[in-house]
N, CA, C and O atoms as a printed pandas DataFrame, in Angstrom:
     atom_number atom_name residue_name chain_id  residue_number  x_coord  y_coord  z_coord
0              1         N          UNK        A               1  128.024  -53.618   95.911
1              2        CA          UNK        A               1  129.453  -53.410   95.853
2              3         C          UNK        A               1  130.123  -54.742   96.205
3              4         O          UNK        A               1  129.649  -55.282   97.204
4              5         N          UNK        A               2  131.007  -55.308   95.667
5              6        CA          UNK        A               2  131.710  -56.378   95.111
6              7         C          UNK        A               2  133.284  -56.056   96.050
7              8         O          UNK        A               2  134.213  -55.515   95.450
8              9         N          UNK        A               3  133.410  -56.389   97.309
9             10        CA          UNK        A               3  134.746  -56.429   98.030
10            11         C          UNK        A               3  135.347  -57.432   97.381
11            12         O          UNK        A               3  134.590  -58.334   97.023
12            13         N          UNK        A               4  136.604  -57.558   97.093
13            14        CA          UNK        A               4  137.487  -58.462   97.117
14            15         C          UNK        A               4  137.983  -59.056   97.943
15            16         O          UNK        A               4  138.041  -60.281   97.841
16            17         N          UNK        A               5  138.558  -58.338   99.147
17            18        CA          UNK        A               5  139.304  -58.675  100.143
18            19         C          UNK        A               5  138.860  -58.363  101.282
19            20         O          UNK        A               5  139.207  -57.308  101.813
20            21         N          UNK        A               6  137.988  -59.245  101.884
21            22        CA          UNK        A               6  136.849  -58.627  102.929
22            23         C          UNK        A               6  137.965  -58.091  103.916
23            24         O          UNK        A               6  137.709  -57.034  104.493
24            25         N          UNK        A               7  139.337  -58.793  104.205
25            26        CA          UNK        A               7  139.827  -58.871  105.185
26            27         C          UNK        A               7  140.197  -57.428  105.397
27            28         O          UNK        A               7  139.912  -56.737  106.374
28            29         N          UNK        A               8  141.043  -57.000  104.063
29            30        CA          UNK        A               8  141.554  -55.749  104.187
30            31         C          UNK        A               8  140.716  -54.686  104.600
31            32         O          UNK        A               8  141.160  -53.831  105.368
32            33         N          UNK        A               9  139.296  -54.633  104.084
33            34        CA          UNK        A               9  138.809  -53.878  103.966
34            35         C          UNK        A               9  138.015  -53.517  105.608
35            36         O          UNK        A               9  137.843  -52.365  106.006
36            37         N          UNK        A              10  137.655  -54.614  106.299
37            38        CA          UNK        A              10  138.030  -54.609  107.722
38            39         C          UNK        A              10  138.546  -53.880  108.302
39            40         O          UNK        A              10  138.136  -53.025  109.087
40            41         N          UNK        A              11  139.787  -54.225  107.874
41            42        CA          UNK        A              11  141.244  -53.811  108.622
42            43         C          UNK        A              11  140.784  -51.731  108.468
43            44         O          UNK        A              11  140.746  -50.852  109.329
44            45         N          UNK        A              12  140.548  -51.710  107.090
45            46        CA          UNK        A              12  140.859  -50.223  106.634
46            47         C          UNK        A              12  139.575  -49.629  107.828
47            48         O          UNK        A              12  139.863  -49.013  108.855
48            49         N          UNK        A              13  138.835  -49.815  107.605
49            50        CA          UNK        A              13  137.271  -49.462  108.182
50            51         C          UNK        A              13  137.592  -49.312  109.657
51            52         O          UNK        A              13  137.345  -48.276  110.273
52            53         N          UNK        A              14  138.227  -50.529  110.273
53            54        CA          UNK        A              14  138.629  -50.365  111.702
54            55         C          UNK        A              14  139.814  -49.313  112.224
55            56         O          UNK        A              14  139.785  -48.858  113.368
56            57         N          UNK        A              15  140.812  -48.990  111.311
57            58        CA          UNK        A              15  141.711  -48.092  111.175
58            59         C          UNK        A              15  141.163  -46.599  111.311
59            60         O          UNK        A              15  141.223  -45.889  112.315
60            61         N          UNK        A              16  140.662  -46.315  110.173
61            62        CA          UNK        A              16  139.647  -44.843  109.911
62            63         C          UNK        A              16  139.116  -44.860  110.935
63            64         O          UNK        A              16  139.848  -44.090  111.558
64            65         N          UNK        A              17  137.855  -45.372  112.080
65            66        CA          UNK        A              17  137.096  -45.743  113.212
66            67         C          UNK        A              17  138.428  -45.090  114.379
67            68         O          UNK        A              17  138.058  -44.346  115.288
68            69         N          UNK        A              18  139.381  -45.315  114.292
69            70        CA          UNK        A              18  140.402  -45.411  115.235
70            71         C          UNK        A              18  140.980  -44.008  114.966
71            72         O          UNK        A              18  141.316  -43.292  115.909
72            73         N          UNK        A              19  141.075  -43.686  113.923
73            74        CA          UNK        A              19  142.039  -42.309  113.729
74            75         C          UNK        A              19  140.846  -41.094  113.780
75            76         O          UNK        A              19  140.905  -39.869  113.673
76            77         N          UNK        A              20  139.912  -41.901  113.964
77            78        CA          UNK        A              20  138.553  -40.683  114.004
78            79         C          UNK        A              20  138.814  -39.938  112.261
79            80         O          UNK        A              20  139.271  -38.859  111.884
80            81         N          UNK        A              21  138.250  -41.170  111.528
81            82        CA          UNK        A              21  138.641  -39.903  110.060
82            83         C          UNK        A              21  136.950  -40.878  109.181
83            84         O          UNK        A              21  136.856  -42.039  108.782
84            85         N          UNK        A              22  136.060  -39.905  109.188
85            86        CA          UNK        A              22  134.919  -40.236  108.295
86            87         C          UNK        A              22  135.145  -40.484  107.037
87            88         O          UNK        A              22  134.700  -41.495  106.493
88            89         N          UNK        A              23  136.077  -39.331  106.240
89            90        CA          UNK        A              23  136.108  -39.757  104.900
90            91         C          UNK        A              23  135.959  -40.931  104.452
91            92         O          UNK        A              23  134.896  -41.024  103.838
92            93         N          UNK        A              24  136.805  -42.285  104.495
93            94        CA          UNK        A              24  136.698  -43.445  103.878
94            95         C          UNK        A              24  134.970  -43.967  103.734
95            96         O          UNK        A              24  134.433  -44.593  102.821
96            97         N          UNK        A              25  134.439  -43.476  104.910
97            98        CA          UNK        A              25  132.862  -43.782  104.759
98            99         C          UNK        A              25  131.899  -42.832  103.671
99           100         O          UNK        A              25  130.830  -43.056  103.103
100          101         N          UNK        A              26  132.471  -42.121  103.680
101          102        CA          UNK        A              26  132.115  -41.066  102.814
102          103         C          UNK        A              26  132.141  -41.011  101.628
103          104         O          UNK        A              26  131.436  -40.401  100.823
104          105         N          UNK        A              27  133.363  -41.971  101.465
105          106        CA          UNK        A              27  134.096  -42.245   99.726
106          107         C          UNK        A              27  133.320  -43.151   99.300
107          108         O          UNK        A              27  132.734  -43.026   98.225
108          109         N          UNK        A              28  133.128  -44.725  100.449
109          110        CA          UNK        A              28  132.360  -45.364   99.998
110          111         C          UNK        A              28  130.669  -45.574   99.653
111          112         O          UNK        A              28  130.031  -46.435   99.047
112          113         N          UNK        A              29  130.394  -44.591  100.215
113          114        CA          UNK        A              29  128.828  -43.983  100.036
114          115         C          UNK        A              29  128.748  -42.890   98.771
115          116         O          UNK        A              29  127.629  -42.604   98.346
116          117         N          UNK        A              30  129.449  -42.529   98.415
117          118        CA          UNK        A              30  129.326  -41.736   96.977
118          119         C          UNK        A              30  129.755  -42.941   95.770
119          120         O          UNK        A              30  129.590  -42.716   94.571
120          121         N          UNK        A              31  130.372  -44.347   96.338
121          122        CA          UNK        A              31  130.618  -45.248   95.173
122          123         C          UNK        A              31  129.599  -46.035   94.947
123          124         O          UNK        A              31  129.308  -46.555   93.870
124          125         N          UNK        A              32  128.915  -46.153   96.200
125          126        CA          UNK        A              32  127.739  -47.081   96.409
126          127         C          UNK        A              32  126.294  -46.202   95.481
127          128         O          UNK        A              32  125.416  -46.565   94.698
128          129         N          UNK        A              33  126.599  -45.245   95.956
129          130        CA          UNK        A              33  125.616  -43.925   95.543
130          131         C          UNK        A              33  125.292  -44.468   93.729
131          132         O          UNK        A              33  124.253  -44.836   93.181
132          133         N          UNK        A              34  127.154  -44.240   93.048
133          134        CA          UNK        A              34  126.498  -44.427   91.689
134          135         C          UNK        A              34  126.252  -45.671   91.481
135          136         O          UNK        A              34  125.590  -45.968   90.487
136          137         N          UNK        A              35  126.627  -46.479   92.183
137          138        CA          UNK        A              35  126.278  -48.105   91.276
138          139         C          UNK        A              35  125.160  -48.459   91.515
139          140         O          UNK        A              35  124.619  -49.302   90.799
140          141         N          UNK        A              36  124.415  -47.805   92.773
141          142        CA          UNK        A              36  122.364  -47.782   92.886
142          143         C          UNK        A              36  121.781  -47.871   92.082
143          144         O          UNK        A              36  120.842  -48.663   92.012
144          145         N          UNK        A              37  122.449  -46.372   90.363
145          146        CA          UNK        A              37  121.520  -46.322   89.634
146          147         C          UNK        A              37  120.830  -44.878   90.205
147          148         O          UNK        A              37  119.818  -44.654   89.541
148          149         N          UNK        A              38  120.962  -44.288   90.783
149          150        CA          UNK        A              38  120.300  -43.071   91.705
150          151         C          UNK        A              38  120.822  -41.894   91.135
151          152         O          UNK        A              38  120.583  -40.871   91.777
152          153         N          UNK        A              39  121.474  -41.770   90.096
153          154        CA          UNK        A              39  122.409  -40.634   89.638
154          155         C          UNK        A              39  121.635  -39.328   88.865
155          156         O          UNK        A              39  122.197  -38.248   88.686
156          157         N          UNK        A              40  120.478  -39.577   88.514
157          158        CA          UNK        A              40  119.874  -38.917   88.175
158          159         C          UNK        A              40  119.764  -37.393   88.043
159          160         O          UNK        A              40  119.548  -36.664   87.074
160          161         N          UNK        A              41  120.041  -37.101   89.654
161          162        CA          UNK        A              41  120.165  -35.385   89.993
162          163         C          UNK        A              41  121.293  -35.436   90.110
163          164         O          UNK        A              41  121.526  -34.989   91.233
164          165         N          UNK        A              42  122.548  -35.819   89.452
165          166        CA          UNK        A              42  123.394  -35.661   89.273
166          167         C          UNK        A              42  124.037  -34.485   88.533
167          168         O          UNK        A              42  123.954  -34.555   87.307
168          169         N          UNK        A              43  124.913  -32.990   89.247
169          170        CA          UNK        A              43  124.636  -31.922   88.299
170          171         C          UNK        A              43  125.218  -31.776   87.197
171          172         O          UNK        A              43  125.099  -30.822   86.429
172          173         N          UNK        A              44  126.105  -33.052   87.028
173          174        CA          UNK        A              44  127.094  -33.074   85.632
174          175         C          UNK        A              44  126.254  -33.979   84.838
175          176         O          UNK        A              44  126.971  -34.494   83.980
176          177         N          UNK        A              45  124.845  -34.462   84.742
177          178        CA          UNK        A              45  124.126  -35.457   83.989
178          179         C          UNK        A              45  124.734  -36.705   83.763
179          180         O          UNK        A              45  124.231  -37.299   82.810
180          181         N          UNK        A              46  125.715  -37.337   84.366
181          182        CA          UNK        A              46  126.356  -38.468   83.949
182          183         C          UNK        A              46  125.792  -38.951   82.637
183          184         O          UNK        A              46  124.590  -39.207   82.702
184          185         N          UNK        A              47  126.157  -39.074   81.878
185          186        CA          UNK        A              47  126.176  -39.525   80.180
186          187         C          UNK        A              47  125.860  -41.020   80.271
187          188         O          UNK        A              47  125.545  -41.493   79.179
188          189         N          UNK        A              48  125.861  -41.927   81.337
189          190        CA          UNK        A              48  125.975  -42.936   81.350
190          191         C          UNK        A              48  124.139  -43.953   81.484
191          192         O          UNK        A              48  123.880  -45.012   82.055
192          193         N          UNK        A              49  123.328  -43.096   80.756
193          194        CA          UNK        A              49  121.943  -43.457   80.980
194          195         C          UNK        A              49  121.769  -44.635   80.677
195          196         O          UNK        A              49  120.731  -45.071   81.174
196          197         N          UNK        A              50  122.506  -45.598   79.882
197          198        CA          UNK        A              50  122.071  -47.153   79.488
198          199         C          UNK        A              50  122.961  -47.691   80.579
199          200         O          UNK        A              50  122.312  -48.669   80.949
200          201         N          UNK        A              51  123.806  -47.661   81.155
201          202        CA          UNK        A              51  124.592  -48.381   81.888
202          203         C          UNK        A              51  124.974  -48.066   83.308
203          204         O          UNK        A              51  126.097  -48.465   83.616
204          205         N          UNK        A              52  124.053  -47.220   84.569
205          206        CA          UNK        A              52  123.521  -47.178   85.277
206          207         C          UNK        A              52  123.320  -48.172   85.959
207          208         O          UNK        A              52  123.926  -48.671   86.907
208          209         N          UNK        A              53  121.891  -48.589   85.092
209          210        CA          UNK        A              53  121.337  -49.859   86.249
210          211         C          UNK        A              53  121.986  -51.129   85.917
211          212         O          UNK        A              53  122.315  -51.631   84.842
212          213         N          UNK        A              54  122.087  -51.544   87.242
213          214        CA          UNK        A              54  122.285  -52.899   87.022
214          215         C          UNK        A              54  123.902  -53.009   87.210
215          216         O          UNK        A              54  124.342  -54.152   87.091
216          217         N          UNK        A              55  124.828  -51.996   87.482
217          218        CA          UNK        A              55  125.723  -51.774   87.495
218          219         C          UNK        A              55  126.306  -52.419   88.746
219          220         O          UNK        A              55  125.630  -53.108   89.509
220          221         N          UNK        A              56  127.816  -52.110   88.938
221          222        CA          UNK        A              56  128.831  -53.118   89.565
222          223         C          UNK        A              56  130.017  -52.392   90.176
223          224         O          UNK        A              56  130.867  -52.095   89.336
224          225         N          UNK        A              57  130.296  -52.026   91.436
225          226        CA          UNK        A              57  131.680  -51.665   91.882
226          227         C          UNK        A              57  132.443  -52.739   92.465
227          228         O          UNK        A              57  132.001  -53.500   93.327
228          229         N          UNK        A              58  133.544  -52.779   91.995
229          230        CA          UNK        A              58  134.463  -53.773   93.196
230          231         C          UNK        A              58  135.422  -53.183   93.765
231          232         O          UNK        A              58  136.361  -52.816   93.058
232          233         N          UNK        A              59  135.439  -53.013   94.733
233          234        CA          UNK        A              59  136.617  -52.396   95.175
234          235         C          UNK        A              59  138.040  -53.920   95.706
235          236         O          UNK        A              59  137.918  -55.029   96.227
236          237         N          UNK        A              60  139.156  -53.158   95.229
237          238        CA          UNK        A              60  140.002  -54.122   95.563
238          239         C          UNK        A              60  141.063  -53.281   96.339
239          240         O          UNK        A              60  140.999  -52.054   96.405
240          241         N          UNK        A              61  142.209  -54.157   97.021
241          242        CA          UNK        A              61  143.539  -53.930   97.535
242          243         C          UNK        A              61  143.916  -53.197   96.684
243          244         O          UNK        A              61  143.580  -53.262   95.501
244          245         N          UNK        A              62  144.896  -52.157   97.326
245          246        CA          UNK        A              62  146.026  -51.487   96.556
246          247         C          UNK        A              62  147.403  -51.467   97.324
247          248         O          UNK        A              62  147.765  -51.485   98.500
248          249         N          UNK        A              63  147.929  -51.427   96.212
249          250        CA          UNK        A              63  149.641  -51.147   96.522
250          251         C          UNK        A              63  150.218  -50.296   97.844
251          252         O          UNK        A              63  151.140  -50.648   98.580
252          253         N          UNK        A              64  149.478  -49.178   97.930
253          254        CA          UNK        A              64  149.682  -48.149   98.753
254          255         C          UNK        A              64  148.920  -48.373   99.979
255          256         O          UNK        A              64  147.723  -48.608   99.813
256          257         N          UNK        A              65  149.326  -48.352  101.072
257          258        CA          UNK        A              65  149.158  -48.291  102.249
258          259         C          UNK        A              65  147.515  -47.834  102.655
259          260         O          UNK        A              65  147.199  -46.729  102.213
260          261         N          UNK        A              66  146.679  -48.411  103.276
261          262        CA          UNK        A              66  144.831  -47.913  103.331
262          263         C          UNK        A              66  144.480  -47.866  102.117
263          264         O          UNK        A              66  143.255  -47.982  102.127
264          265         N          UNK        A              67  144.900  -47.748  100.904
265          266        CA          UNK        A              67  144.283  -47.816   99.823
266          267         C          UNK        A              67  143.502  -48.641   99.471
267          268         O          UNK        A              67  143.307  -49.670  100.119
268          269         N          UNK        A              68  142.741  -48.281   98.086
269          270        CA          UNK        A              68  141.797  -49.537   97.590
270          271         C          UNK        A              68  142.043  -48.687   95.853
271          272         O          UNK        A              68  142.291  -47.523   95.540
272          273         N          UNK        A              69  141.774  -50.235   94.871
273          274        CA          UNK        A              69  141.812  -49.786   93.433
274          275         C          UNK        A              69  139.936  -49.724   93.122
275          276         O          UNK        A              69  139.288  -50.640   93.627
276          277         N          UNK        A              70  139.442  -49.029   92.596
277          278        CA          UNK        A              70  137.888  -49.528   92.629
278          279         C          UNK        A              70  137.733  -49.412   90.785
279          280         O          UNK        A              70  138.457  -48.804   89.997
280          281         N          UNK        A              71  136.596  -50.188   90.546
281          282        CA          UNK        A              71  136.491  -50.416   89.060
282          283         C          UNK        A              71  134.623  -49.984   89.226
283          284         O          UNK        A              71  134.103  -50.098   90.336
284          285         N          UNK        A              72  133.709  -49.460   87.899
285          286        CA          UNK        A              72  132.574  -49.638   87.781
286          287         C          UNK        A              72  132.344  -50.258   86.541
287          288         O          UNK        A              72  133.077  -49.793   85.667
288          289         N          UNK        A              73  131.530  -51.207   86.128
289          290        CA          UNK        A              73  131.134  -51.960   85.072
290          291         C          UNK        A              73  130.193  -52.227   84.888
291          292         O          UNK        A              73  129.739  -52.869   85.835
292          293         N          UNK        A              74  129.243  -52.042   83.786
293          294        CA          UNK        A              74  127.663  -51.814   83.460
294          295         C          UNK        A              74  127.060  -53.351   83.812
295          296         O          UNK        A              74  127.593  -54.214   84.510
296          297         N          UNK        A              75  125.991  -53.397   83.217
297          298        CA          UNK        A              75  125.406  -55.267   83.658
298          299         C          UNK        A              75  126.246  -55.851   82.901
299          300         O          UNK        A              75  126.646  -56.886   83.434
300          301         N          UNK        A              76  127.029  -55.520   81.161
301          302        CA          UNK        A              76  127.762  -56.341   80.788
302          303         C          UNK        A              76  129.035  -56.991   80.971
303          304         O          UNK        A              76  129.665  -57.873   80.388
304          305         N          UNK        A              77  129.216  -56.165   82.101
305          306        CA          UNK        A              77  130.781  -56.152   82.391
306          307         C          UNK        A              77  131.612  -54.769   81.730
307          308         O          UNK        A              77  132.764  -54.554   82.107
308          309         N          UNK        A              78  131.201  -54.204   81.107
309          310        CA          UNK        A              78  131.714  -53.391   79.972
310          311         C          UNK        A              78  132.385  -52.000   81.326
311          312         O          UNK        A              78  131.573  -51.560   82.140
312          313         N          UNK        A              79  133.430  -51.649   81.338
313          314        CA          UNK        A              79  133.725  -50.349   82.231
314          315         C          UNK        A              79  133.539  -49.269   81.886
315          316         O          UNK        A              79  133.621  -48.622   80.842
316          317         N          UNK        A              80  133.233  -49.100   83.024
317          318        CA          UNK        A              80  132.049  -47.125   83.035
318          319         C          UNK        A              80  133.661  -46.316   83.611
319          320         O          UNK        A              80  134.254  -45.453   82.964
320          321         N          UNK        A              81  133.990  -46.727   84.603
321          322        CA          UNK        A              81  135.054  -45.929   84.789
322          323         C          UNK        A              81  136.074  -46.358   85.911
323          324         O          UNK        A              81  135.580  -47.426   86.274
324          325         N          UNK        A              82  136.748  -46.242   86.370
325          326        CA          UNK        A              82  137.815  -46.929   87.356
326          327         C          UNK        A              82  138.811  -45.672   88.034
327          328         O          UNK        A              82  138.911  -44.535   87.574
328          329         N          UNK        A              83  139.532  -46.227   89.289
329          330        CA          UNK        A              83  140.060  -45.358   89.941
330          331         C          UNK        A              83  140.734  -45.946   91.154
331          332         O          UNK        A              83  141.106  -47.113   91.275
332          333         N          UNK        A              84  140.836  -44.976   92.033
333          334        CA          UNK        A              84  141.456  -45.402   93.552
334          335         C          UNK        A              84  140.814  -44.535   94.793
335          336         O          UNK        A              84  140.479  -43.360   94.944
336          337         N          UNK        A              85  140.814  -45.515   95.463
337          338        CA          UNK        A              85  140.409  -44.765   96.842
338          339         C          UNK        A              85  141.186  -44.618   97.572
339          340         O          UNK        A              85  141.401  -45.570   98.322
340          341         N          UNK        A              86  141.994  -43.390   97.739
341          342        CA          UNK        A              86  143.826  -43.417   98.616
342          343         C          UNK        A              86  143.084  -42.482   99.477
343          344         O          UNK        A              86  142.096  -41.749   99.426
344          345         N          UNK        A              87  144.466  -43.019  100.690
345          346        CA          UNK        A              87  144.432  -42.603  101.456
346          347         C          UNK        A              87  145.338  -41.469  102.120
347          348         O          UNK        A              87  146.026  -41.936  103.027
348          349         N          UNK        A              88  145.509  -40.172  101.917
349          350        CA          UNK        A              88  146.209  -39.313  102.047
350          351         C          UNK        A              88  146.967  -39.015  103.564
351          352         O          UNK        A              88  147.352  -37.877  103.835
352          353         N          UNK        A              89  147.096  -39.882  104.288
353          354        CA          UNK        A              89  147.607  -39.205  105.729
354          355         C          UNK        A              89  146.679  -38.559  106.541
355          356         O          UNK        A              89  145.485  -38.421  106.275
356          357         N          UNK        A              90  147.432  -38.045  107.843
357          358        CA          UNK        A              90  146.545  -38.150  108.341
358          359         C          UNK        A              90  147.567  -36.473  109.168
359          360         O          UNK        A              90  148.788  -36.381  109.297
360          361         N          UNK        A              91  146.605  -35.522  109.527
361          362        CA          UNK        A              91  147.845  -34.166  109.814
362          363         C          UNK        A              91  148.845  -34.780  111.686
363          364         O          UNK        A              91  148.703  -35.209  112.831
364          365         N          UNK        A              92  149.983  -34.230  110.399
365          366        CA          UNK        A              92  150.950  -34.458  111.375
366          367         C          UNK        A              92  151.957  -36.057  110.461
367          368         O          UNK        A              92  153.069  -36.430  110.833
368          369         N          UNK        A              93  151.385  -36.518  109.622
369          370        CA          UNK        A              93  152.490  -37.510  109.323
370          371         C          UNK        A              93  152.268  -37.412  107.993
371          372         O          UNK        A              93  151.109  -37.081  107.742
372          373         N          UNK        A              94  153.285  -37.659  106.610
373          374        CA          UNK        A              94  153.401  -38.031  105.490
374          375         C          UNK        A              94  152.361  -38.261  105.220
375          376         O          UNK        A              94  151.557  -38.597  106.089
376          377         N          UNK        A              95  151.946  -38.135  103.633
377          378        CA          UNK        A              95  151.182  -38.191  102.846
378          379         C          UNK        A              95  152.257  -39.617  101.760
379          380         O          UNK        A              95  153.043  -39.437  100.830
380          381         N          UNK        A              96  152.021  -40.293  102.110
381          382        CA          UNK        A              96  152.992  -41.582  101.357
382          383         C          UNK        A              96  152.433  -42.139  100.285
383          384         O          UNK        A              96  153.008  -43.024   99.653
384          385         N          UNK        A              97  151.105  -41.621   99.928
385          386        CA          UNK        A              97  150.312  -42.614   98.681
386          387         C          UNK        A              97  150.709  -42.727   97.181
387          388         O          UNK        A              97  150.062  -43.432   96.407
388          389         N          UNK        A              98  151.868  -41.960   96.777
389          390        CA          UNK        A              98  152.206  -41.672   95.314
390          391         C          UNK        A              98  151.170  -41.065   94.798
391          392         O          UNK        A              98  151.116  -41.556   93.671
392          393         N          UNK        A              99  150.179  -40.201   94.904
393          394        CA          UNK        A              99  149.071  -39.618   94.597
394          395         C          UNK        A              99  149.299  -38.148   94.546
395          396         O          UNK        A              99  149.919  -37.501   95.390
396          397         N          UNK        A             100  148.779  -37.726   93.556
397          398        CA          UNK        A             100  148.683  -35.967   93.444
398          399         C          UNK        A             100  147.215  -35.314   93.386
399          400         O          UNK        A             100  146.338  -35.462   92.535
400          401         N          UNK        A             101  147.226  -34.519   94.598
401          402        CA          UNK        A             101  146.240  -33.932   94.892
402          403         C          UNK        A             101  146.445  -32.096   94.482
403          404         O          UNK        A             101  147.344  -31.269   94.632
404          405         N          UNK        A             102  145.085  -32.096   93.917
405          406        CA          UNK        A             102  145.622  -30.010   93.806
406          407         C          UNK        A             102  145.370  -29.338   95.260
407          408         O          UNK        A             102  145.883  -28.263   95.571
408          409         N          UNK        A             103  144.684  -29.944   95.954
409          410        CA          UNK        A             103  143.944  -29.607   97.406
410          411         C          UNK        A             103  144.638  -30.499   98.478
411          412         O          UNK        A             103  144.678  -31.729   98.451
412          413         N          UNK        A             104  145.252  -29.570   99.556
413          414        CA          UNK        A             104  145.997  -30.842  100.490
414          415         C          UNK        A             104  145.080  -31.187  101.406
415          416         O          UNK        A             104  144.996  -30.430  102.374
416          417         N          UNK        A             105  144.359  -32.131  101.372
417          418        CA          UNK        A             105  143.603  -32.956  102.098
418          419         C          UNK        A             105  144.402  -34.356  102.489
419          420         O          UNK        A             105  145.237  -35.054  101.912
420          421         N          UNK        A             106  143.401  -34.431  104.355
421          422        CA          UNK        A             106  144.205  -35.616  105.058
422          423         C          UNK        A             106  142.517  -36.493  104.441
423          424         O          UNK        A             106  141.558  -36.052  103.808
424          425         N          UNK        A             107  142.885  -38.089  105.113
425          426        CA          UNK        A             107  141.821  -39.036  104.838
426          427         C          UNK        A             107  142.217  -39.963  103.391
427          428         O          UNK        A             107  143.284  -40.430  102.994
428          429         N          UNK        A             108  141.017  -39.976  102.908
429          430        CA          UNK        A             108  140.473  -41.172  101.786
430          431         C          UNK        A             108  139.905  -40.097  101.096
431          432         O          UNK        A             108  138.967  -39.382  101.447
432          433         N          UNK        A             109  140.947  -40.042   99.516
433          434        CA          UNK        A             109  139.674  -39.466   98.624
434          435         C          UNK        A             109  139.436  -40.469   97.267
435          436         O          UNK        A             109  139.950  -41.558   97.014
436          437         N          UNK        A             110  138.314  -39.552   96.391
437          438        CA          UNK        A             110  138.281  -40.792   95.540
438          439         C          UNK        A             110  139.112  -40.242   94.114
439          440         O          UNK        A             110  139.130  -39.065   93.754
440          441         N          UNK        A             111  139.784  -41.375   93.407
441          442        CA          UNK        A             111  140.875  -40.474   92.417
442          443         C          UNK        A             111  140.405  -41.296   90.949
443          444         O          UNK        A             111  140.401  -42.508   91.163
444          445         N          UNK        A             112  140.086  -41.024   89.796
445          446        CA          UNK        A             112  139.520  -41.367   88.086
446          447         C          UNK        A             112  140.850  -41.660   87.723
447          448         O          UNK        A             112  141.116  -41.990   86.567
């Protein structure tokens, strides 16, 4: 996995640690998960059998507050799929991310 902004991402990691909220670790271990190549028992078969291995996440800064934009791209560079890792609040304060969730969940989820 390909950080952009080590700094931010620091910052976010030490934040979550502080508010006692696992998700963000959670998000990033299911991103790490597919770019392994490990997808295999995957129960939706990911379609993506040539472009798997060898694969690439970067996660970058986002606009929105704890957020991150994340991208996946095969060995060619070519994109498998892209998204965001927002951060929904936390109970008891606003949900500020411009994000629509069908499920009101606090934390980091991951959004296509």
């Amino acid at each position: 996995m390909e950080i952009t902004n080590p700094q931010y991402f620091v910052e976010q990691v030490k934040y979550a640690h502080e508010i006692g909220d696992n998700t963000l670790l959670e998000c990033l271990g299911r991103l790490a998960y597919y770019e392994s190549g490990k997808c295999e028992e995957h129960p939706d078969g990911w379609p993506y059998d040539d472009y798997r291995y060898c694969s690439q996440i970067r996660l970058h800064k986002d606009f929105d507050e704890h957020s991150f934009v994340w991208s996946w791209t095969d060995r060619n560079g070519k994109l498998i799929m892209n998204g965001g890792l927002i951060f929904h609040g936390t109970p008891g304060f606003p949900d500020t991310s411009h994000s629509v969730t069908l499920d009101r969940a606090y934390g980091w989820q991951i959004h296509t």
